[in-house]
N, C-alpha and C positions, 0 to 999 in steps of 0.2 A: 504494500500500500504506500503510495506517495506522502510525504512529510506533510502536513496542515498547508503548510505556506507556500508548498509547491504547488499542492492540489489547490489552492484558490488561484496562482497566478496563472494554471491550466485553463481554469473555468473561466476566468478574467479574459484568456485570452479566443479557447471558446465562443463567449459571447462575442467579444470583436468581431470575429470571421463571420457568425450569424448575422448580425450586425450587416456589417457592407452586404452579405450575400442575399437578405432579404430587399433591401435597396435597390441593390443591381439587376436584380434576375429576371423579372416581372416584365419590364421592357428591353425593348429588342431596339436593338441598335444605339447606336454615342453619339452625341452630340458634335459635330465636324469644330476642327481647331480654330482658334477666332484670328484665325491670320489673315483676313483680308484687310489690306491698310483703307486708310478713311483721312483726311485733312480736321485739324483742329476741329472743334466749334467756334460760332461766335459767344465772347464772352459777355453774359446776359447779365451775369449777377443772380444773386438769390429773387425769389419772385416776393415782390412788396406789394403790390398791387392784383386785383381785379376788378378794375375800372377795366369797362369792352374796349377802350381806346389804348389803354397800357397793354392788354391780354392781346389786341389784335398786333401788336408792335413785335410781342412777343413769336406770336406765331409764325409770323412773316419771317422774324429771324431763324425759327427752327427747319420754316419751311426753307429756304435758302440752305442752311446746310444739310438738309436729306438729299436735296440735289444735289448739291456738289460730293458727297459721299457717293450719291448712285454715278454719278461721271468717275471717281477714282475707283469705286467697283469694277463698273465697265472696262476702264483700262487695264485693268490688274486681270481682267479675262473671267471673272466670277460674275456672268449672265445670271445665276439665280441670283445671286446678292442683290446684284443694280438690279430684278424687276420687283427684288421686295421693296427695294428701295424707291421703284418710282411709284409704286401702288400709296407708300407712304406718306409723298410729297403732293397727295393730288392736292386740290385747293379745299376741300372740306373737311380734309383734318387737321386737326389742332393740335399741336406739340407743347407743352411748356417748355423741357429740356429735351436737346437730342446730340448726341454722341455714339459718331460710327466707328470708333475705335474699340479694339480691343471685343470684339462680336455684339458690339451696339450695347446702348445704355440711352432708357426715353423715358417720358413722360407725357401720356397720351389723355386726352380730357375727351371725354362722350356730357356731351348737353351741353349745359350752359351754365360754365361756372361761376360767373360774374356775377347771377341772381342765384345759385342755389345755395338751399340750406340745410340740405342734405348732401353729404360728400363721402363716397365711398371709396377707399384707396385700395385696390388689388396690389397686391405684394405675392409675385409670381415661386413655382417653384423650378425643381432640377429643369434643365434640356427646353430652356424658354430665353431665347434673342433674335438675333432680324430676321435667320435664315426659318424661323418656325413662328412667327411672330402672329400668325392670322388664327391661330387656335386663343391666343390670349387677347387677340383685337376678341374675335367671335362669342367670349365668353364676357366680357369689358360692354357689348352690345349689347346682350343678349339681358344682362344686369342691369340695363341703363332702361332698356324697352318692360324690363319688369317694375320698375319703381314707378317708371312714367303711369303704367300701368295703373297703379296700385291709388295713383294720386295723394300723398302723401309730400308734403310740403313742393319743394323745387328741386327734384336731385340732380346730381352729376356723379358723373364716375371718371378716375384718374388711374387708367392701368401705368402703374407705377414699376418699370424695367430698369431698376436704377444699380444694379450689380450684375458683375457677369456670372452667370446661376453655373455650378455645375453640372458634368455630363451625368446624369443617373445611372452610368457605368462605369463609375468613375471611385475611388479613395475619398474625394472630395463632398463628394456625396455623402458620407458616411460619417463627415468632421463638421466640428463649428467654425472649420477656418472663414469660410468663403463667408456667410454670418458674421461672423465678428467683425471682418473687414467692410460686411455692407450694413452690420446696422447705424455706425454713425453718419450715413448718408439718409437713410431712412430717418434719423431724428432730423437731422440737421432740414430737410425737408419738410417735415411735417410740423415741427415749430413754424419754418414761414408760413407754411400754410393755414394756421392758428392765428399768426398777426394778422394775414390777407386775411381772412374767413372769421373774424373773433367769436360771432353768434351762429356758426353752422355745427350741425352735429358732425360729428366725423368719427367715422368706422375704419377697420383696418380690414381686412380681408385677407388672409396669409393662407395661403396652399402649399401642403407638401413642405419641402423645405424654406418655402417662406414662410413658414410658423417657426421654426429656426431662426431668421433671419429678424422676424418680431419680437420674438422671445430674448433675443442678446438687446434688443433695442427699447422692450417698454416699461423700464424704471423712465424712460425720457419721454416717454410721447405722451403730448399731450391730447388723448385721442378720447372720445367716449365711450368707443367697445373697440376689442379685440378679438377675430374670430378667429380659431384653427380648425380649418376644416383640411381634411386627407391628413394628416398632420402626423408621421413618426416621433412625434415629442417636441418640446422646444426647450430643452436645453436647464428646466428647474424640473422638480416634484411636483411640486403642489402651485397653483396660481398665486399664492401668498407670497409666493418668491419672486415673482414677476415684478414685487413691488410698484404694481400700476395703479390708478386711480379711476381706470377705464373697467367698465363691465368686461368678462369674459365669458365668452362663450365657446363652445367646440360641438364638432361633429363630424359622423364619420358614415360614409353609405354602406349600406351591406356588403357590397360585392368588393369593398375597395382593398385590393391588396398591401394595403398599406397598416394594415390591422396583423397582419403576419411577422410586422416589424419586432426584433427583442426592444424591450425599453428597459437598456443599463445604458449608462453612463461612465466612461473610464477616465480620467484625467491625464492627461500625455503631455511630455513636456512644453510641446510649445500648443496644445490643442486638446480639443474631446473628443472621444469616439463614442459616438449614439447621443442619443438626446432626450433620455430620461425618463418617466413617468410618460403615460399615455395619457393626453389629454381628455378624452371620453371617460376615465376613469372614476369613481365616485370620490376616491383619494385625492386627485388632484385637486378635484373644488369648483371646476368649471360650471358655468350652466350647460348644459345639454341641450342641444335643438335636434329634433329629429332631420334626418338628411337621406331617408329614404333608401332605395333598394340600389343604386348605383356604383359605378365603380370609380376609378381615381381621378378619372377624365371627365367626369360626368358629371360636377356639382354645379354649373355653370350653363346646360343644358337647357332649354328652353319646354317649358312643360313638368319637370320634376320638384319634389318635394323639396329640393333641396336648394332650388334659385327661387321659389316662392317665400323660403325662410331666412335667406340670406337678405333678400329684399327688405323682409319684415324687421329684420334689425336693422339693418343700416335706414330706415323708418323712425325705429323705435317704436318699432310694437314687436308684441310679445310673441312668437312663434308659431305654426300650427302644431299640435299635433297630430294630423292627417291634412294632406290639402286638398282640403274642404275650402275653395274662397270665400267660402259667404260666412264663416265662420266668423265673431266677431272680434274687432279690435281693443287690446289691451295694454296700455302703457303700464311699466314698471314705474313706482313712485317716482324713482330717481332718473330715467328715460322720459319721465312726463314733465320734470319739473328744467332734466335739457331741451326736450321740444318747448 
């Protein structure tokens, strides 16, 4: 029989391997390397403003540089690059930030941010940048037409690409490095967007390993819920540790292989491996919103339980448990007293 201390650093190390192998396995294929070049941005500065006259200045700028990105794509011989790139620069989208370096990094607005007061920030997970970019436009859309939907205040949705996400076949995938690196971008973010927005509710949205990504980042944000949905852990135990001020919520679809994940946590000298406590758990603390029968790809989906409930928080009303729409609307005290 192995020494006590042997046999735990076995197990320890056990878990690891399960660890990346439940991450990786599930999807088929990596994420292509971010070596296509791209020309600076223009420097915008942090967003102070949404006055439509500031906001339109802004876009114009972003729009400027997704062209000039899709010209040095083109030259660089990466035809799929430059056509995601020009699909991105048509005239009716709207950028706040945009950076083609390094496999893109943006800041996409759906409605009308200028009047809403409801703002939902998507915080993306693994194998999400320009060259795969229309699965998290399509779900950023699909969000934006269910709130309109819903008629509840004035929303907008800001799919938020602000780090370069790991390949979900990857080591990286497995660590808090790439997190730790992009949550002070994520606060640094979502503070201006607090000053611009001082009376809007603001939701976070975190998938997969952008519950990671939130999770390093929400002792800072000043946000009024934080959802983890797909979500392998974020990186504490229990929500207590999150040290946030923001309602929390999580959920997870039946079918979602992301429920297979181990949830240990190792400490490695310069990083973690895994990320902890399940957030669905009754330990953790979360609130719980049903999310329906689907699988990892699929909360975002138009018609499911689980873009009807996502809606409803970033609202500020209380969840379904079946969607039933006619079912009626319920503010939390403290959701009533932010609307």
């Amino acid at each position: 029989m192995a020494p006590p201390a042997r046999s735990s650093r076995l197990t320890r190390t056990l878990l690891a391997v399960l660890v990346t192998a439940s991450v990786a396995v599930p999807v088929s294929g990596a994420a292509r390397p971010a070596a296509v070049p791209a020309p600076p941005p223009t420097a915008l500065g942090p967003l102070r403003s949404t006055d439509p006259a500031a906001l339109e200045r802004r876009y114009t700028a972003t729009r400027a540089d997704v062209r000039a990105a899709e010209r040095t794509a083109d030259a660089h011989g990466d035809h799929r690059r430059a056509a995601a790139l020009h699909a991105m620069a048509a005239p009716a989208r709207h950028f706040l930030t945009f950076d083609g370096r390094d496999g893109g990094r943006s800041t996409e607005v759906y409605g009308d941010l200028a009047h809403a007061d409801r703002i939902a920030v998507l915080v993306p997970g693994a194998d999400t940048g320009l060259d795969t970019y229309p699965r998290f436009r399509n779900g950023a859309q699909a969000l934006q037409r269910q709130l309109a939907r819903q008629g509840d205040g004035h929303p907008a949705v800001l799919a938020w690409l602000g780090y370069p996400t790991p390949a979900t076949v990857s080591p990286a995938a497995a660590t808090t490095t790439r997190a730790d690196q992009a949550a002070p971008r994520l606060s640094a973010f979502i503070a201006q967007l607090r000053k611009a927005k001082p009376d809007a509710r603001i939701t976070l949205l975190c998938h997969s390993y952008g519950a990671v990504v939130c999770g390093r980042a929400a002792h800072d944000l000043p946000a009024d819920a934080l959802v983890f949905y797909g979500s392998p852990g974020t990186g504490v135990d229990t929500a207590a540790d999150l040290h946030t001020r923001a309602t929390v919520w999580a959920g997870r679809g039946a079918d979602d292989w992301i429920a297979d994940v181990p949830h240990v946590r190792l400490p490695l000298p310069t990083t973690t491996l895994g990320f902890g406590a399940d957030p669905v758990s009754a330990d953790f603390g979360a609130r719980v919103f049903p999310a329906g029968t689907g699988g990892h790809s699929d909360y975002l989906k138009p018609g499911t339980p689980s873009l009807a409930n996502l809606a409803r928080i970033v609202a500020g009303t209380t969840p379904l448990t079946t969607p039933d729409p006619a079912a009626a609307t319920q503010r939390t005290p403290r959701e009533a007293h932010r609307a």
